[in-house]
N, C-alpha and C positions, 0 to 999 in steps of 0.2 A: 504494500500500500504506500502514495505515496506520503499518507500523515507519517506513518510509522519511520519512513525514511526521512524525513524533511524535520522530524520533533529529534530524532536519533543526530540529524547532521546538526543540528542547533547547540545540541547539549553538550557533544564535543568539542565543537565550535569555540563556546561561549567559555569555558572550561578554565581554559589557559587565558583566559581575557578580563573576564571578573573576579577580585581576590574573595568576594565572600559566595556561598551557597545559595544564601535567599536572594542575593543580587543576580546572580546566575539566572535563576528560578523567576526572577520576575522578568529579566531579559527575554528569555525565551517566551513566557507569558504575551509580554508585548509587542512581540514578532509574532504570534499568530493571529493575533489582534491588530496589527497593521495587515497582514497579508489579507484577510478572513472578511475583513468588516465590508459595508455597504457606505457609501457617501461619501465623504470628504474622511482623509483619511489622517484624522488629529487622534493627540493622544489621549484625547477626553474620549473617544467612540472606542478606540482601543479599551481604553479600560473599562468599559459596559460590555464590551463582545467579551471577555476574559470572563465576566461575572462580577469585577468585585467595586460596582457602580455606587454600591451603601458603607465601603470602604473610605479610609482617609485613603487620600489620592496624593498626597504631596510626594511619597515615596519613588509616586513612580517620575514625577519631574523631576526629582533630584536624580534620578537616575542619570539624565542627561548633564544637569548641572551642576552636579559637586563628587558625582562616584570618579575612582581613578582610573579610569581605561583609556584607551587609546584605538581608536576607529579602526586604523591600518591594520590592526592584527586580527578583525572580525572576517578579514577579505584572505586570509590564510590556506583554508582548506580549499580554495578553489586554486591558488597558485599549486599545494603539494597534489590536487588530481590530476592538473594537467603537463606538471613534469612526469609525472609515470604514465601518464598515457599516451604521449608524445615524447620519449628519453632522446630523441634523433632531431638533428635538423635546426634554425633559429627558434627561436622565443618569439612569436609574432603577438604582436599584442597592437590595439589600434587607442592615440589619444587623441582628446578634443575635449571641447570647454562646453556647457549649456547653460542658460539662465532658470531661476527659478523665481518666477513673479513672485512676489511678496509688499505688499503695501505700509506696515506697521513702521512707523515714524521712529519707535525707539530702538531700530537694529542699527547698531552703527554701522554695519560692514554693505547694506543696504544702498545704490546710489542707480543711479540713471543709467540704462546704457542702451545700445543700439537691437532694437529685435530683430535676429534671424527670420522671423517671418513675415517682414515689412516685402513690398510690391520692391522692384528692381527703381521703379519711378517716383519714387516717395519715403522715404528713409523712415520708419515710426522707432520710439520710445520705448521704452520699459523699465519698468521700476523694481529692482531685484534683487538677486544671489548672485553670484556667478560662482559656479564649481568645474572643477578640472576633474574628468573623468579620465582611466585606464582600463582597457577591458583587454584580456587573453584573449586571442582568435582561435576557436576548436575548428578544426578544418572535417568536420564531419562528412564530407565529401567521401573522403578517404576511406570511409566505409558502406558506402554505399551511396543513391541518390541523395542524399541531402545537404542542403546548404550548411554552409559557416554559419555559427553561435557564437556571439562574443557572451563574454561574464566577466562584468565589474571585479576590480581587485584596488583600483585607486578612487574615491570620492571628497576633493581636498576641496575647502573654499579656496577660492583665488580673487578676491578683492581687488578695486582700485584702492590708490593711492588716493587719499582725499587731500581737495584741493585746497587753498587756505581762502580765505576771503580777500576781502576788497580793503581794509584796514591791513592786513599783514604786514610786516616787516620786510624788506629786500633779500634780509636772510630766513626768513621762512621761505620766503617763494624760491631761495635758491637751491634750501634743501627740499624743498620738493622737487625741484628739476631733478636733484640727484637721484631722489630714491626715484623716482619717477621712470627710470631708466633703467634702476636696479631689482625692480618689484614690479615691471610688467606682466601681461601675458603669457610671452616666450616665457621668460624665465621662469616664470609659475609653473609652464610647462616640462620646464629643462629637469625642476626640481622633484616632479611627482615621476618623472623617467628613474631618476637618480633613486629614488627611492624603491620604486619596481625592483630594478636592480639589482639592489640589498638585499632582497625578499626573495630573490632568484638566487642568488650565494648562498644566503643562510639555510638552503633548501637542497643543495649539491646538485647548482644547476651553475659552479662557476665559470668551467669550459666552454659552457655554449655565449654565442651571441645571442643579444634580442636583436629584432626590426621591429620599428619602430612606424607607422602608419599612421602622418598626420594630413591635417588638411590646410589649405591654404593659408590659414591666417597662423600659424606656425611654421610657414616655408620662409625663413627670414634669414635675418645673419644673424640676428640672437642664439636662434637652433643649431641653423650650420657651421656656426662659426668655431662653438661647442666642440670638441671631439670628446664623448664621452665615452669615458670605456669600455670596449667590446657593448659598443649600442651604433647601431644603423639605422639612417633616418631613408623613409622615403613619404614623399608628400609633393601633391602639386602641385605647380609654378604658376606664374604669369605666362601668356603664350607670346608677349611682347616683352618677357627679360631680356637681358642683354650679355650674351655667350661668351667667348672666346675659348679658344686651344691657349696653350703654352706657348712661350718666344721661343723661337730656336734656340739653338744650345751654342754657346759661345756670347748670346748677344747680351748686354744689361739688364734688358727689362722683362721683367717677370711674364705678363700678356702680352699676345700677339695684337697686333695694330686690328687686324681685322675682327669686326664682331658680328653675330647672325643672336638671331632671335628662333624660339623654340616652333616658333610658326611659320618661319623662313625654312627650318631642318623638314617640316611636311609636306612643302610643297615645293621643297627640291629632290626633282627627278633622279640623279644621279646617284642617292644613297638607298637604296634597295629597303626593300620590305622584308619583313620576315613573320613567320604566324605563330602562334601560340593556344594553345586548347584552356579556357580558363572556365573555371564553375560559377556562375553567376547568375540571378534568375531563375532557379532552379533548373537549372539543364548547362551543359558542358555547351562553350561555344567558342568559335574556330576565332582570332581577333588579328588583325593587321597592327605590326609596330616597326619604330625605326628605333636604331641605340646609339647614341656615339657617345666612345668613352674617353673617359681624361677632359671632361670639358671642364671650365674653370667660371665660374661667378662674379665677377668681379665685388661688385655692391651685394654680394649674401655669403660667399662662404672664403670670398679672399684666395688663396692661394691653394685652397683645400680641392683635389681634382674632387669629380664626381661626375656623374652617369646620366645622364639625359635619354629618355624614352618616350617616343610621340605615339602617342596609343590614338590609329584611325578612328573615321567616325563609325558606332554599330548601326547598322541599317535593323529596322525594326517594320512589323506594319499593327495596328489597330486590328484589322478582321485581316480575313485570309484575302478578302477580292478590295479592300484598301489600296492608296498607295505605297508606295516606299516610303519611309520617311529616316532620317538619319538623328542621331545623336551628336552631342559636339566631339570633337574630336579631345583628348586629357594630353598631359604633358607635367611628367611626372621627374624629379630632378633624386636622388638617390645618394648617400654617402659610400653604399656600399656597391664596388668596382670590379669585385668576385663574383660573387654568385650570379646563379643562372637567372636573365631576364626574368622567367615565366616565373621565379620564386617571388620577386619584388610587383611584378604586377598582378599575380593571385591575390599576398597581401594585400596591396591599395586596396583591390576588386572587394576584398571580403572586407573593409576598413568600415562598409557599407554598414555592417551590424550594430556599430555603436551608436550608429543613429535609431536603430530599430531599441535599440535600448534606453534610449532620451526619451522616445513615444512611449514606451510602455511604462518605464516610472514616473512619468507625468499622468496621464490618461489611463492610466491600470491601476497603478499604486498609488498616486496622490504624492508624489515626492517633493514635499515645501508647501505643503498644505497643514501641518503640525503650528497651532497658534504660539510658538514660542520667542522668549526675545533675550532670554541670557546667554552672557559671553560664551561658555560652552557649548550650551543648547544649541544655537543658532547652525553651526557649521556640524555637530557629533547628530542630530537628528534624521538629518536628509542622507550623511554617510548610514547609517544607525537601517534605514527605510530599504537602502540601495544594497547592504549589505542581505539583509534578507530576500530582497528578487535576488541579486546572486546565488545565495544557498538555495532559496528553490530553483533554480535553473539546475544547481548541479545535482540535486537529491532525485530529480526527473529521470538527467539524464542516468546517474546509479540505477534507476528504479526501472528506468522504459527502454534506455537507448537513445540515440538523437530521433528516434520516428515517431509517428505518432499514431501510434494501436488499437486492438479494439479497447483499451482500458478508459479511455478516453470516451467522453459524451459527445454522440449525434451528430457530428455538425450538421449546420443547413442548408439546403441543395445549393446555394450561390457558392457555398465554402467545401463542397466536397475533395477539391484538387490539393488539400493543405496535407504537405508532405510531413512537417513538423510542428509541435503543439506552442502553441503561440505561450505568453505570460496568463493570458485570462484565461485559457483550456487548464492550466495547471491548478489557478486561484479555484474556476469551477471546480474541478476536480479533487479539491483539497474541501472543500464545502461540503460535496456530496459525501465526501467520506467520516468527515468530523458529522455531517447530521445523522448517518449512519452508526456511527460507535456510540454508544453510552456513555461513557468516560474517557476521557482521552488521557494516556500515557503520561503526558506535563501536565494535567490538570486537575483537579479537584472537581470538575463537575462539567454538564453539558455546554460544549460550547455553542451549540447551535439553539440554545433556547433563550441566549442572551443578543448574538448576531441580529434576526430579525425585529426584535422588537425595540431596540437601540440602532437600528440603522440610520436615522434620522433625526437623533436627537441634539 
């Protein structure tokens, strides 16, 4: 079952994270009660779905707010499943940043920023979080029909730098330029890699490299500029950066006079195609690319060679008796000058799931939906939420496989083609099974008689 597997991976889990027993016990409690519950997914409705609604409740905030744990080590047991189930090969894992709306005046870490889902013609706002995510890519490919799964293993705020006001001093505003530069994005990003890293040694995974699969707003010189140890970045370019080879040898200057741009390298004839079989879509598909190696950056990674791939456009149609219609063509720039093409743009191609992971803790689990505004709380909650979709992703796959069987409820006739069980087939299916047991394993009493009638409250 997957309760039995998913309360089993918790408890383990949870084990080595919480110094006391009933703090343990209440963690776990409050993880079935985020996964479980109906609504908005705060930790006042948690604690009604658990049962213990005529209880003092402070315990369970302080949870967040003054126990001593540390977020990173909840995300553990899905780093040591997938070095043993993968010992071969890079560490592929995909990063990128998401916002989390939140409105409340008293978070400090809270400020303005740009929403990823504004029109290309109109720039909109948003009022938020910003968290840097890390997720391990499972190439479930590899055994059969199905696509790549990432699963969360990094969930870090990454703040701006607040700005000083209008009264400030010359030397406030000049150390804010400073950190300003030091406490960006990139480097937020540089730092939650650095930290992946660690958690890959301490686990006797020191020999292998990770690849690293970012996306544009991480393809800088802050990143490239980085050489981080035994870690390989690949992520997409501008198709209007600006290239160059090396100077000849003998001469002073480091770049060649000449420069081409990554959209000049596609629509010159002269350097050849090559194909590659990539999983994407659910189906293996045949993909046109060019590579030239030892290209050099100037304005993003300086002197550091690197690898340029122009990935053609897919041709696609809508119906069968449709037109053609194409995709844009990617242009993908890579630190790493070894390995095989097809391994860096499988990568990118599966980079795709951590997006699938942004929708389903937003729109699934309610992740930044928790009414809280203390120092700790603010950033250990949404890790705390993410960390549990993690564990149930991997207690599934323990329990099912990456397919999606007959254990699993009905889908319906629009949805019958679904090769793999989404976040909310799992949630469903942990429901069905908790209203089915009389007592659950972690709990002192029905959880399914408290879920329904506190859904809304």
């Amino acid at each position: 079952m997957l309760l039995n597997q998913t309360v089993s991976l918790l408890n383990d889990s949870f084990a080595g994270v919480f110094a006391q027993k009933r703090t343990r016990e209440r963690a776990v409690e409050l993880s079935m009660g985020t996964l479980c519950s109906f609504g908005r997914r705060t930790i006042s409705r948690s604690i009604c779905a658990v049962g213990r609604q005529q209880k003092d409740w402070s315990a369970d905030y302080k949870l967040f707010s003054r126990s001593p744990w540390h977020e990173d080590q909840l995300f553990d047991p899905v780093i040591r499943d997938y070095l043993a189930r993968y010992p071969d090969g890079p560490i592929r894992m995909a990063v990128d940043d998401t916002t989390l709306a939140r409105g409340g005046r008293h978070i400090a870490t809270a400020f303005w920023q740009r929403d990823a889902l504004s029109p290309p013609f109109h720039v909109n706002l948003i009022y938020g979080l910003r968290f840097m995510q890390a997720s391990l890519l499972y190439p479930h490919y590899q055994q059969g029909d199905y696509s790549a799964r990432s699963m969360p293993i990094r969930f870090v705020e990454s703040p701006a730098v607040k700005k000083p006001g209008k009264r400030a001093s010359e030397q406030e505003k000049r150390l804010y330029r400073e950190v300003k530069k030091k406490q960006n994005l990139s480097f937020q990003g540089l730092e939650v890699i650095k930290s992946a890293r660690k958690s890959f040694d301490i686990y006797g995974a020191a020999g292998r490299d990770v690849l690293a699969a970012v996306d544009g707003s991480l393809c800088n010189k802050t990143t490239f500029k980085n050489e981080l140890d035994r870690v390989h970045l690949v992520g997409r370019c501008r198709k209007d950066a600006r290239l160059c080879f090396p100077a000849l040898p003998g001469s002073r200057r480091k770049y060649n006079k000449e420069t081409f741009t990554p959209e000049q390298t596609r629509k010159d004839e002269q350097i050849e195609w090559h194909q590659e079989n990539i999983y994407f879509g659910g189906q293996w598909r045949t993909i046109r690319y060019k590579q030239l190696d030892g290209v050099l950056w100037r304005r993003g990674a300086g002197v550091r060679k690197l690898r340029l791939i122009v990935i053609a456009p897919v041709p696609y149609k809508l119906s069968p008796n449709a037109r053609r219609n194409y995709r844009e063509p990617a242009y993908l720039l890579s630190t790493d000058c070894d390995s095989e093409a097809g391994i860096l743009i499988q990568c990118y191609f599966d980079r795709w799931q951590i997006e699938v992971n942004h929708r389903e803790e937003k729109s699934t689990l309610g992740v930044g939906e928790a009414q809280v505004w203390s120092e700790k709380s603010v950033p250990r909650q949404p890790a705390f939420a993410v960390a549990c979709y993690s564990l149930l992703l991997l207690s599934a796959l323990k329990a099912f496989g990456p397919g999606r069987g007959s254990d699993f409820v009905v889908l319906p006739k629009w949805r019958r083609k679904a090769k793999r069980p989404s976040a909310l087939d799992l949630i469903t299916l942990l429901r069905k099974e908790i209203n089915e047991t009389s007592v659950s394993d972690c709990l002192a009493h029905r959880l399914s008689q408290n879920i329904v009638p506190y859904a809304y409250t």
